[in-house]
mmJSON file of the N, C-alpha and C atoms, coordinates in Angstrom:
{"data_MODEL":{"atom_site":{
"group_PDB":["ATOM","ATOM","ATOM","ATOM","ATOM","ATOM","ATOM","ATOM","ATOM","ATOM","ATOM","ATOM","ATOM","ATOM","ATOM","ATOM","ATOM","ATOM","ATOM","ATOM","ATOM","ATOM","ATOM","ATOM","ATOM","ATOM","ATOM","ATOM","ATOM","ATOM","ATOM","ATOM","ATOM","ATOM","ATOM","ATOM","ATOM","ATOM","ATOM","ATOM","ATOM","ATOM","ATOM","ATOM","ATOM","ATOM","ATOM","ATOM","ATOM","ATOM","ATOM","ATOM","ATOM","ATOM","ATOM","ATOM","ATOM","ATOM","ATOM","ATOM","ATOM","ATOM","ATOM","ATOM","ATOM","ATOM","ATOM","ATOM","ATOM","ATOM","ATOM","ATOM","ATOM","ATOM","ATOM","ATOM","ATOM","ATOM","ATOM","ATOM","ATOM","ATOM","ATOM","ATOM","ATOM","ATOM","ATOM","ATOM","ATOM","ATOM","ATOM","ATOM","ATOM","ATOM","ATOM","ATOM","ATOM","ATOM","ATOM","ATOM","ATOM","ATOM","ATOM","ATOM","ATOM","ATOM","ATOM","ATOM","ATOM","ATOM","ATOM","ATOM","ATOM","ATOM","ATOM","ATOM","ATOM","ATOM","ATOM","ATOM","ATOM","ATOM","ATOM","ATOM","ATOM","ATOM","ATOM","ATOM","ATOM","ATOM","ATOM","ATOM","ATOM","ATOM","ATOM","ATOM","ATOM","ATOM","ATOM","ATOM","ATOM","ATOM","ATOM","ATOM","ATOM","ATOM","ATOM","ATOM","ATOM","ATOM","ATOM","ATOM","ATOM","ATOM","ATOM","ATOM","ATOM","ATOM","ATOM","ATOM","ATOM","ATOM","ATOM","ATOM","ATOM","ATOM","ATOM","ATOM","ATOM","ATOM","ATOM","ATOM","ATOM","ATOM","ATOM","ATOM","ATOM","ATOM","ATOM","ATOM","ATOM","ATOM","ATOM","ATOM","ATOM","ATOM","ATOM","ATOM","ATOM","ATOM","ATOM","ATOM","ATOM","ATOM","ATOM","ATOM","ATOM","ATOM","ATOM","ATOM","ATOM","ATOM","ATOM","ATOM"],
"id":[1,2,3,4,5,6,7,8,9,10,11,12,13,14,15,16,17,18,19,20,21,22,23,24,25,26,27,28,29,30,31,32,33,34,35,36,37,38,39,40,41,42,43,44,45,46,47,48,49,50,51,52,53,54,55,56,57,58,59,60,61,62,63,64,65,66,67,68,69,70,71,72,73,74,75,76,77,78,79,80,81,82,83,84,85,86,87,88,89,90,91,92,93,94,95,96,97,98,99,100,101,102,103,104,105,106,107,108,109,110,111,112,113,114,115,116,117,118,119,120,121,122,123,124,125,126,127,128,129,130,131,132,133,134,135,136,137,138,139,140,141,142,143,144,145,146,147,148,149,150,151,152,153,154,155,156,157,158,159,160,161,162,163,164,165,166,167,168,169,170,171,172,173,174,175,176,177,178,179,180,181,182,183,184,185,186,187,188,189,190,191,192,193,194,195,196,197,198,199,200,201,202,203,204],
"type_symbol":["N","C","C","N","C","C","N","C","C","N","C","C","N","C","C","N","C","C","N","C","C","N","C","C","N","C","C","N","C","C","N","C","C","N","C","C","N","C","C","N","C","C","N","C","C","N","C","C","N","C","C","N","C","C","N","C","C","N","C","C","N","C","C","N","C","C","N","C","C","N","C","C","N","C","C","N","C","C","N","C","C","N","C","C","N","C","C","N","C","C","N","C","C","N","C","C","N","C","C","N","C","C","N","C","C","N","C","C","N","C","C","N","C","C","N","C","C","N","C","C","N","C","C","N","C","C","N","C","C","N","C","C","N","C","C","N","C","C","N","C","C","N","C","C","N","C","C","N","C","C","N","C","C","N","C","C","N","C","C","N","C","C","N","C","C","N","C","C","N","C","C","N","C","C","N","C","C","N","C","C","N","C","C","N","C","C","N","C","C","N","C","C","N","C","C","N","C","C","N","C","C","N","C","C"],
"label_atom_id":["N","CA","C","N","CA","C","N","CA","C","N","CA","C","N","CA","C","N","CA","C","N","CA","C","N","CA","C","N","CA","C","N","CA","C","N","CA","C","N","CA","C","N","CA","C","N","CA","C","N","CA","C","N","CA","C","N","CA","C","N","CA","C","N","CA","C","N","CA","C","N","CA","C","N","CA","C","N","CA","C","N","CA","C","N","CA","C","N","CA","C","N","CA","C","N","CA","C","N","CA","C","N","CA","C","N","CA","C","N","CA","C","N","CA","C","N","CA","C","N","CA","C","N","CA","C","N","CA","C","N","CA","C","N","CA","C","N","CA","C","N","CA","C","N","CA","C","N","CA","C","N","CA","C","N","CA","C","N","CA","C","N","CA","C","N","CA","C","N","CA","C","N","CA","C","N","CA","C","N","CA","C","N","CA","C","N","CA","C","N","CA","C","N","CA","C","N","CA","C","N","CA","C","N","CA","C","N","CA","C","N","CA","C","N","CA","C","N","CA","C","N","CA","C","N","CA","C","N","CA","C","N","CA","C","N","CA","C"],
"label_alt_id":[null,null,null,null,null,null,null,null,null,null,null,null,null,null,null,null,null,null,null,null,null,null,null,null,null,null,null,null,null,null,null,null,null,null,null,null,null,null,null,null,null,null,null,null,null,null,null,null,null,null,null,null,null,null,null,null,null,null,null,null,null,null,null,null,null,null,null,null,null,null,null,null,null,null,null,null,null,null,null,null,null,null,null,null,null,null,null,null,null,null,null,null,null,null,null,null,null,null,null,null,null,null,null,null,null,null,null,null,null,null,null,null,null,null,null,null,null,null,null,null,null,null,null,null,null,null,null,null,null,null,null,null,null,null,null,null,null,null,null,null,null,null,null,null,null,null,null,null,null,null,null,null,null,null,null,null,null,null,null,null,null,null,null,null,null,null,null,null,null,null,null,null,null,null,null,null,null,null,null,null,null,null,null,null,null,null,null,null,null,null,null,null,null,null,null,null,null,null,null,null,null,null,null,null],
"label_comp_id":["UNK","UNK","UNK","UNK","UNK","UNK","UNK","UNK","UNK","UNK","UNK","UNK","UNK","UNK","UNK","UNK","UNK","UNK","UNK","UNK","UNK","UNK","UNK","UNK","UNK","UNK","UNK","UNK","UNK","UNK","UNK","UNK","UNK","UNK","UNK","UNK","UNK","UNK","UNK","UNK","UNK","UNK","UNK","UNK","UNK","UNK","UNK","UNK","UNK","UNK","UNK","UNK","UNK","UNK","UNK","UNK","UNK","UNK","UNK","UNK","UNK","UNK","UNK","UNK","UNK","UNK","UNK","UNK","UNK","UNK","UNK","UNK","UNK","UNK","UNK","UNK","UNK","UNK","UNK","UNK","UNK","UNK","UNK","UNK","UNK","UNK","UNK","UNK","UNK","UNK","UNK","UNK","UNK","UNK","UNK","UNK","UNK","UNK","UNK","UNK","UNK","UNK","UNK","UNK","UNK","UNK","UNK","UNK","UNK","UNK","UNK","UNK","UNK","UNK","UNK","UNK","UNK","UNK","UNK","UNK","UNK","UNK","UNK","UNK","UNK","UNK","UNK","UNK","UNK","UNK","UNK","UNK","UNK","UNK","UNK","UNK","UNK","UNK","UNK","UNK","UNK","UNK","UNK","UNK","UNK","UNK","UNK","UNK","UNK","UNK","UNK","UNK","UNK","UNK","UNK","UNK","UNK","UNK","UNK","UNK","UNK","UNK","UNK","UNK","UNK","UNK","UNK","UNK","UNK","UNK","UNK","UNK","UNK","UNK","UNK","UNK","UNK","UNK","UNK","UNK","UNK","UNK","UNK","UNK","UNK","UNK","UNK","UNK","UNK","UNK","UNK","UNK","UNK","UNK","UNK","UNK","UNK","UNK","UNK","UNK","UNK","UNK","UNK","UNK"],
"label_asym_id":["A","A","A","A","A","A","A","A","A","A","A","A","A","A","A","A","A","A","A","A","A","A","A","A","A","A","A","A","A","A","A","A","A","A","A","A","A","A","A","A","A","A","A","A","A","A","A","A","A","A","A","A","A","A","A","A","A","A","A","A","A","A","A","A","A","A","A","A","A","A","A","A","A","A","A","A","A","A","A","A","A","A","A","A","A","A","A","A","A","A","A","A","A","A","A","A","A","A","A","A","A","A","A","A","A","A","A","A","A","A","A","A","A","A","A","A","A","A","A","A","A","A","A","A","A","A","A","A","A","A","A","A","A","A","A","A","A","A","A","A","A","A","A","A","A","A","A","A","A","A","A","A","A","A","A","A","A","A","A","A","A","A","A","A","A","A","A","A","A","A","A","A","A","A","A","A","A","A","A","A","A","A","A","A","A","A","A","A","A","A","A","A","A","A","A","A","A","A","A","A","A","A","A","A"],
"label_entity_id":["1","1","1","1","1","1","1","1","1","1","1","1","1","1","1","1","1","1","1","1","1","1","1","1","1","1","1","1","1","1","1","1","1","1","1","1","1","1","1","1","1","1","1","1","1","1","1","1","1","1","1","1","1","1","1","1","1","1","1","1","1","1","1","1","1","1","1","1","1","1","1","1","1","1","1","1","1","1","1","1","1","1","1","1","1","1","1","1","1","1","1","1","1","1","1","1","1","1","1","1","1","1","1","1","1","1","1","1","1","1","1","1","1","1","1","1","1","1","1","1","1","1","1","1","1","1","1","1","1","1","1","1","1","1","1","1","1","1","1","1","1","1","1","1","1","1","1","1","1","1","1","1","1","1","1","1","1","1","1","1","1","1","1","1","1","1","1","1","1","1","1","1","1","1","1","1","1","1","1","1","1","1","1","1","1","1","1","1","1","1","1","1","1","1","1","1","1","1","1","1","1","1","1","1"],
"label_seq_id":[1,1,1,2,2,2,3,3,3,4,4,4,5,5,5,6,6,6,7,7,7,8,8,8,9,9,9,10,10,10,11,11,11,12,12,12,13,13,13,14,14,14,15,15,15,16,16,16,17,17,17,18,18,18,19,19,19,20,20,20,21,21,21,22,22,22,23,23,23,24,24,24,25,25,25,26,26,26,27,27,27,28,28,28,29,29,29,30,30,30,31,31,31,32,32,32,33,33,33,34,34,34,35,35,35,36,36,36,37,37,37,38,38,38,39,39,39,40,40,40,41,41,41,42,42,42,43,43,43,44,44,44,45,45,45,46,46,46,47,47,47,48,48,48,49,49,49,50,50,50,51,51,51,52,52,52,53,53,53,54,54,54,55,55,55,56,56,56,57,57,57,58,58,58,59,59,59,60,60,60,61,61,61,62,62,62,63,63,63,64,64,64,65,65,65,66,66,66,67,67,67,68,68,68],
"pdbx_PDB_ins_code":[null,null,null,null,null,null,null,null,null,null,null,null,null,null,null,null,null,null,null,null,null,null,null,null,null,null,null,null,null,null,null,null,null,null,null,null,null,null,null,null,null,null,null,null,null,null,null,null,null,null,null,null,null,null,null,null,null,null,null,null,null,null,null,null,null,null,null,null,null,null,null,null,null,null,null,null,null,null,null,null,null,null,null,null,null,null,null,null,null,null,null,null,null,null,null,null,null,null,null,null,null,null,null,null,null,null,null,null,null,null,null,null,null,null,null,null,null,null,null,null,null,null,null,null,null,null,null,null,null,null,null,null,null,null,null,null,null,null,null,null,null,null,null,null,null,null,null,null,null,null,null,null,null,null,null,null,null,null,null,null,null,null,null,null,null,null,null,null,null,null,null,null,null,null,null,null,null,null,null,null,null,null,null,null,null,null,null,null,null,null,null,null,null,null,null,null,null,null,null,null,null,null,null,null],
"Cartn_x":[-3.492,-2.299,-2.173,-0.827,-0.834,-0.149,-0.575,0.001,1.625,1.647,3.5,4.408,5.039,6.168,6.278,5.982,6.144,5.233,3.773,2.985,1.605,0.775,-0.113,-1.417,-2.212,-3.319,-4.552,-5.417,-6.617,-7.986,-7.712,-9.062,-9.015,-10.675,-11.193,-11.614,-11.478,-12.102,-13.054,-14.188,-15.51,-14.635,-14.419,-14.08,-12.41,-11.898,-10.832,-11.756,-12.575,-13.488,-14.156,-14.645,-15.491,-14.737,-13.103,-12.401,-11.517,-11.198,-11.425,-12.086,-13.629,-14.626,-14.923,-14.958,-14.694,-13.701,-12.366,-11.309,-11.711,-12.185,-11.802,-13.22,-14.331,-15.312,-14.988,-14.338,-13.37,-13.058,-11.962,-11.237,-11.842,-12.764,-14.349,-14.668,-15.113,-15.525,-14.743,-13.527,-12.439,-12.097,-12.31,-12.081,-13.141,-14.321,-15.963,-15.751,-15.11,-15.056,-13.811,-12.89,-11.765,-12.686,-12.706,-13.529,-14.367,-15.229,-16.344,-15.817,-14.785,-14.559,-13.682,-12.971,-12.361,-13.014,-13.855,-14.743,-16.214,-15.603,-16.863,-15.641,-14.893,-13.611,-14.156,-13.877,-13.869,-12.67,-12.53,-11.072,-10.128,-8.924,-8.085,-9.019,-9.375,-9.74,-10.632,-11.71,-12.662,-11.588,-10.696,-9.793,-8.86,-8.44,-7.866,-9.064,-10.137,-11.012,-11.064,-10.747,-11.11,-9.646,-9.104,-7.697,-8.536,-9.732,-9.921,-10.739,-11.292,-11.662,-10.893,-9.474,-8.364,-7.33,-7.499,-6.807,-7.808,-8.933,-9.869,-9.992,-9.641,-9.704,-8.357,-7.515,-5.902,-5.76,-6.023,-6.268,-7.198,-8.072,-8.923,-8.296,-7.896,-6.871,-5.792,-4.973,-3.932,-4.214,-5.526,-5.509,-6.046,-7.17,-7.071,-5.558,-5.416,-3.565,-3.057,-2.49,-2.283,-3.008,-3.882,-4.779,-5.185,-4.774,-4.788,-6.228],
"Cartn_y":[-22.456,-21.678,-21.431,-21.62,-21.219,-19.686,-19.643,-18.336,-18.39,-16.699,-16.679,-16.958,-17.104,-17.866,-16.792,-16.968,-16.097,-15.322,-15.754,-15.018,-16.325,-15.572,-16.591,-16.605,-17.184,-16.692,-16.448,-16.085,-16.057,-15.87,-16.519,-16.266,-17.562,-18.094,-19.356,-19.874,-20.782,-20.717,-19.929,-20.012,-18.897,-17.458,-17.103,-15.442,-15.125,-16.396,-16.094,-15.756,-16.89,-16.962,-15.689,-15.074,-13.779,-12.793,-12.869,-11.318,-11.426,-13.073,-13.372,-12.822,-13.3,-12.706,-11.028,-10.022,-9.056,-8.183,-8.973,-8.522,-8.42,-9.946,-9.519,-8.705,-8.845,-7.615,-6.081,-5.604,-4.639,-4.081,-5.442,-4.91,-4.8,-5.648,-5.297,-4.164,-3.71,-2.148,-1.354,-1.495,-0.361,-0.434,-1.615,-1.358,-0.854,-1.035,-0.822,0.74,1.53,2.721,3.45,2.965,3.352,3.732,2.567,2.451,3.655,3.904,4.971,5.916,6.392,7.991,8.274,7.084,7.326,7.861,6.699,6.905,8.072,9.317,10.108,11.025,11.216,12.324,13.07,12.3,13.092,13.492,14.212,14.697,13.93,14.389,13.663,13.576,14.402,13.86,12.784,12.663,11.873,10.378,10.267,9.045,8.443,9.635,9.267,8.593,8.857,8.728,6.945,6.528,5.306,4.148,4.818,4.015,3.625,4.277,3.424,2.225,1.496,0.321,-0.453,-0.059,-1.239,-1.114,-0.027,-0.133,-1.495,-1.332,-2.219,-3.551,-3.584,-5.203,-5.653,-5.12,-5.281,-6.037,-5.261,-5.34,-6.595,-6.885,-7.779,-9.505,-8.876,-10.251,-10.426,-9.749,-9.702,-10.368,-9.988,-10.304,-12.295,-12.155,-13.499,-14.55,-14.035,-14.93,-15.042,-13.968,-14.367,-15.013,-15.121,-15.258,-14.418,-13.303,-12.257,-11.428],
"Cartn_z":[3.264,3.494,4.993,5.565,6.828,7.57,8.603,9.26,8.302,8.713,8.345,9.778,9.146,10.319,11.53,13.009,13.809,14.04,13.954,13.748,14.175,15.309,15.553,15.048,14.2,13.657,14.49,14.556,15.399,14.901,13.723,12.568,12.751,12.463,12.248,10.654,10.561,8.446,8.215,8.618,8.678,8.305,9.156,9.557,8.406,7.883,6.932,5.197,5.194,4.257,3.888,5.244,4.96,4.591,4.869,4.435,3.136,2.993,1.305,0.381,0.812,0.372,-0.116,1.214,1.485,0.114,0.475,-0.294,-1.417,-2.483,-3.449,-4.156,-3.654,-3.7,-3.559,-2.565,-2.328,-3.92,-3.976,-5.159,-6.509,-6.609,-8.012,-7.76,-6.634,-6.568,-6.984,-6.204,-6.639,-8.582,-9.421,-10.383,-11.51,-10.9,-11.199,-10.872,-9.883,-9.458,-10.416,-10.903,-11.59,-12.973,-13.291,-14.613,-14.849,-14.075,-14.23,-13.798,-13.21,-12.812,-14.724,-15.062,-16.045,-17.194,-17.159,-18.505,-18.275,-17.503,-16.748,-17.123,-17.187,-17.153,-16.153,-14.836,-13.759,-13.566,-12.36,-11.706,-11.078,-10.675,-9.765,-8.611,-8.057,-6.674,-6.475,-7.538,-7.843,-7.796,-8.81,-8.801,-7.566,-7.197,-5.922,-4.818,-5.127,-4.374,-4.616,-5.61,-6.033,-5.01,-4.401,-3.572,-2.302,-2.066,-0.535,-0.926,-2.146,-1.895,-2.464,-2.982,-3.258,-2.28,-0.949,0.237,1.167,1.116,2.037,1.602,0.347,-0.016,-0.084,-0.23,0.403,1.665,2.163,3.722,4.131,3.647,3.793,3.436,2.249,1.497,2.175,2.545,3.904,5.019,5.421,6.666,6.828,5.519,5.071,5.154,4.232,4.242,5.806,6.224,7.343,8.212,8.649,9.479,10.59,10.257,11.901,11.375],
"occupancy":[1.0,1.0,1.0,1.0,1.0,1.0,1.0,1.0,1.0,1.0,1.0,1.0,1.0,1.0,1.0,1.0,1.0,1.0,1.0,1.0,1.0,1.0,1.0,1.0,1.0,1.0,1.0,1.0,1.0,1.0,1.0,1.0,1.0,1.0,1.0,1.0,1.0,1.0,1.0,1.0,1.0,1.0,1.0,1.0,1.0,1.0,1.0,1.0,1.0,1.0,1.0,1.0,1.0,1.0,1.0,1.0,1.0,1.0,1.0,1.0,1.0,1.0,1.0,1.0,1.0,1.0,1.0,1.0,1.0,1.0,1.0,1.0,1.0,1.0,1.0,1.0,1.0,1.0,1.0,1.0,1.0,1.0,1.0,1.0,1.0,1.0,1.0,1.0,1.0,1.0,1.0,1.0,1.0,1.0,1.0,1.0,1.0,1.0,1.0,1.0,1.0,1.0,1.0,1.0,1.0,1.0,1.0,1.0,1.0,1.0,1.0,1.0,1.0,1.0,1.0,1.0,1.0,1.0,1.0,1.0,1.0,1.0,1.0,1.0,1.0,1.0,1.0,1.0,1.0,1.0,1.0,1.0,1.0,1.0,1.0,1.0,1.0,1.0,1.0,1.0,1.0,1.0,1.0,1.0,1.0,1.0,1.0,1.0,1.0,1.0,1.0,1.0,1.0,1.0,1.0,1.0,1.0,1.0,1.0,1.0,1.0,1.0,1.0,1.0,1.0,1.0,1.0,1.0,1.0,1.0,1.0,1.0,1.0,1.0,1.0,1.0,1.0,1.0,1.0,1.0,1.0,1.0,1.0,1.0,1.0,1.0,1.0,1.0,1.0,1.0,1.0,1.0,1.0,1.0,1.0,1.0,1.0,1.0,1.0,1.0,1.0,1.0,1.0,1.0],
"B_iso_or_equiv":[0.0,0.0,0.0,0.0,0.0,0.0,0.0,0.0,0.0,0.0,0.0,0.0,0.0,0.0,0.0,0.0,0.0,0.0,0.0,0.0,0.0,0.0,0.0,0.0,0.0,0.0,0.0,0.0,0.0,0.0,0.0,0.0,0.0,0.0,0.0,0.0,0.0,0.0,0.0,0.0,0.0,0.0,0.0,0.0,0.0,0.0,0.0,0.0,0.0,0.0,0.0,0.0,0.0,0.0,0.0,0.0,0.0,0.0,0.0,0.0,0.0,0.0,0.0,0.0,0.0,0.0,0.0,0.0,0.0,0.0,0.0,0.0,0.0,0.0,0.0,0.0,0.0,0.0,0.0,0.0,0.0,0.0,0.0,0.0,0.0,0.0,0.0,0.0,0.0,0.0,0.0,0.0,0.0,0.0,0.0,0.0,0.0,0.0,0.0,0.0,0.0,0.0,0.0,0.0,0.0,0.0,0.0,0.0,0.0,0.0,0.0,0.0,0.0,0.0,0.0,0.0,0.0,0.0,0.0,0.0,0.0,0.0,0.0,0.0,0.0,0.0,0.0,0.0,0.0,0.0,0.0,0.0,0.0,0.0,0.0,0.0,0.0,0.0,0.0,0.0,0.0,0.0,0.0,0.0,0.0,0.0,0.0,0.0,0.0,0.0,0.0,0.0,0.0,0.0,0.0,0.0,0.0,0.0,0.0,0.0,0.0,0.0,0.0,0.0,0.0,0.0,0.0,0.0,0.0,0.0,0.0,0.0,0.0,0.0,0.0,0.0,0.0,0.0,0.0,0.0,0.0,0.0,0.0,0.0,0.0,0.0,0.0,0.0,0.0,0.0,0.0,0.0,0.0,0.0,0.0,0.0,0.0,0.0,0.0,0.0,0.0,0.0,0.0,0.0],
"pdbx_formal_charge":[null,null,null,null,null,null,null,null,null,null,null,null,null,null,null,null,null,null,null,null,null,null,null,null,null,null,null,null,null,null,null,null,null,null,null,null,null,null,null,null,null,null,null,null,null,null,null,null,null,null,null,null,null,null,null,null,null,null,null,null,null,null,null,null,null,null,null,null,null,null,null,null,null,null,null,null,null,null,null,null,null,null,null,null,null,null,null,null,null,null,null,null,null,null,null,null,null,null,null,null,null,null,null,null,null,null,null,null,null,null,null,null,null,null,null,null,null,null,null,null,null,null,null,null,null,null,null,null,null,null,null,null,null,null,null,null,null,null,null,null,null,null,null,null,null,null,null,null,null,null,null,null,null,null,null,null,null,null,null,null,null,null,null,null,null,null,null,null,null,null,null,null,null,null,null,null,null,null,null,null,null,null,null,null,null,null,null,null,null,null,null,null,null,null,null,null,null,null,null,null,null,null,null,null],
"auth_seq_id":[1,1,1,2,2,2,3,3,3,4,4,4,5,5,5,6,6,6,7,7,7,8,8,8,9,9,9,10,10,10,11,11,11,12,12,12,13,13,13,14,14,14,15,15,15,16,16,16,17,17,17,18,18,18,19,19,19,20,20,20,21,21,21,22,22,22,23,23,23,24,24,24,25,25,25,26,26,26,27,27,27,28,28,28,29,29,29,30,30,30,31,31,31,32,32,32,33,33,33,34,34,34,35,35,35,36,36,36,37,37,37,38,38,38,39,39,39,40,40,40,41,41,41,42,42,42,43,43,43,44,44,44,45,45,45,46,46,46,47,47,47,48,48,48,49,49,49,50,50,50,51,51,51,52,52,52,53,53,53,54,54,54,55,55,55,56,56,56,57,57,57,58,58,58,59,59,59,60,60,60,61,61,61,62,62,62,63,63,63,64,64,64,65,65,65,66,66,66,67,67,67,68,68,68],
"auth_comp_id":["UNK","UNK","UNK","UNK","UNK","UNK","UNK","UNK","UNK","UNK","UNK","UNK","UNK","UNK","UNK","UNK","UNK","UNK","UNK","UNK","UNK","UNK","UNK","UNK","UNK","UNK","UNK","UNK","UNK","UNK","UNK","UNK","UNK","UNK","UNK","UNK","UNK","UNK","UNK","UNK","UNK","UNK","UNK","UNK","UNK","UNK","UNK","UNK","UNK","UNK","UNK","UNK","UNK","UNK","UNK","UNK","UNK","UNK","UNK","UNK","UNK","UNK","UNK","UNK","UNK","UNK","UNK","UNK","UNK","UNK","UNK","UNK","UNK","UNK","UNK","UNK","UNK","UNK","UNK","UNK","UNK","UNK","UNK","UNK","UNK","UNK","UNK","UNK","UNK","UNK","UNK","UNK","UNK","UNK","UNK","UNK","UNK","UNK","UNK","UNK","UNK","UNK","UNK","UNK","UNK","UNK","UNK","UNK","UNK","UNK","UNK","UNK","UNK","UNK","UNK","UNK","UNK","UNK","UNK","UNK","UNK","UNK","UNK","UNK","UNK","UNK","UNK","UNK","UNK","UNK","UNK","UNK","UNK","UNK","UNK","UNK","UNK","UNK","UNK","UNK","UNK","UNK","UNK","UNK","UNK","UNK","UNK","UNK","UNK","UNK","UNK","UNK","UNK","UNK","UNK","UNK","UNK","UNK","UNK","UNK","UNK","UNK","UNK","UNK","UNK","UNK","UNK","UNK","UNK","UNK","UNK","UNK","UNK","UNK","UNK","UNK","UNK","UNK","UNK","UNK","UNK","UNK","UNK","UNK","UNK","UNK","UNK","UNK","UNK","UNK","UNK","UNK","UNK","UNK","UNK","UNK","UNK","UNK","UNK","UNK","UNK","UNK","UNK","UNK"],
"auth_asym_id":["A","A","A","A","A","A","A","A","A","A","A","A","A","A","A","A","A","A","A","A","A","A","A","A","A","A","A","A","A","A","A","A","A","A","A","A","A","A","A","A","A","A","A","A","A","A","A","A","A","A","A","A","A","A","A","A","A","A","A","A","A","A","A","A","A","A","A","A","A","A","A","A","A","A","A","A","A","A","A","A","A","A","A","A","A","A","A","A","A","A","A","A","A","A","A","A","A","A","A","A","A","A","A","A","A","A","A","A","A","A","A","A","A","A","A","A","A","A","A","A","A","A","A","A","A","A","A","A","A","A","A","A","A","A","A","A","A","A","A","A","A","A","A","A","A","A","A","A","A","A","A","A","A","A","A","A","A","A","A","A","A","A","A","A","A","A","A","A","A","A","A","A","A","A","A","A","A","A","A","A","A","A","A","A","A","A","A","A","A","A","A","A","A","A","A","A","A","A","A","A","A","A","A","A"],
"auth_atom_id":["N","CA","C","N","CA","C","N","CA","C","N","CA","C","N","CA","C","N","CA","C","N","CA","C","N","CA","C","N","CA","C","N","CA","C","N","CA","C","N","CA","C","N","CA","C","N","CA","C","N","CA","C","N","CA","C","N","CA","C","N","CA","C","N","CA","C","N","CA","C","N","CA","C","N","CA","C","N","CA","C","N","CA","C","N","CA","C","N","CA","C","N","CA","C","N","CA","C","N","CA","C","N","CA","C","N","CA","C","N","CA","C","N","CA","C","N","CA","C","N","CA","C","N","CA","C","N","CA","C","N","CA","C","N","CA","C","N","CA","C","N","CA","C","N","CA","C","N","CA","C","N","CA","C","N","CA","C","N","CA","C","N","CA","C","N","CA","C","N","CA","C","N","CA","C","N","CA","C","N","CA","C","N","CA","C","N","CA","C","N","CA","C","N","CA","C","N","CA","C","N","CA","C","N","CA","C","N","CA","C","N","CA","C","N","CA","C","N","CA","C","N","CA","C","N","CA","C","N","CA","C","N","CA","C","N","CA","C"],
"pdbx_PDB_model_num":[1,1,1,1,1,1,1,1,1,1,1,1,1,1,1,1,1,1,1,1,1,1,1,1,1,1,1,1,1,1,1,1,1,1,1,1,1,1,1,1,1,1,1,1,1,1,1,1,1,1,1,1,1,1,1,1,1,1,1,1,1,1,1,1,1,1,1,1,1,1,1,1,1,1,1,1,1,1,1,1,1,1,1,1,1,1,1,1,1,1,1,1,1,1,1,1,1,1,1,1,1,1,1,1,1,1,1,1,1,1,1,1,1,1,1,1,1,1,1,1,1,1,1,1,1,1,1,1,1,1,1,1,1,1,1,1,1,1,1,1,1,1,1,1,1,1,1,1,1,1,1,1,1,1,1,1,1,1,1,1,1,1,1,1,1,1,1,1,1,1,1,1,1,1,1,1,1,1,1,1,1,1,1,1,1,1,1,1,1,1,1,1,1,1,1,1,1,1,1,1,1,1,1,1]
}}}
């Protein structure tokens, strides 16, 4: 896949690979973390708590795609 149009990449395959990687681990955690606050009948805050590792593997997978 290439950069988006207008946009210069500056990732090398290596370093796209690793936030691929990154990402979709990220996002196993975050659902490994959903899962168990659920089935724990924890609290909201506990759950909300579960958005920063499907913000970081977002981000990771993003930055993959693009290449930045």
């Amino acid at each position: 896949m290439r950069a988006m149009p207008g946009i210069v990449g500056n990732l090398g395959p290596r370093q796209r690979r690793r936030r691929l990687v990154m990402g979709v681990v990220m996002l196993a955690v975050g659902v490994g973390l959903v899962i168990s606050v659920v089935a724990l009948g924890a609290g909201r805050g506990w759950r909300l708590l579960a958005m920063l590792p499907f913000w970081a593997g977002a981000l990771g997978l993003f930055q993959a795609r693009a290449e930045t």
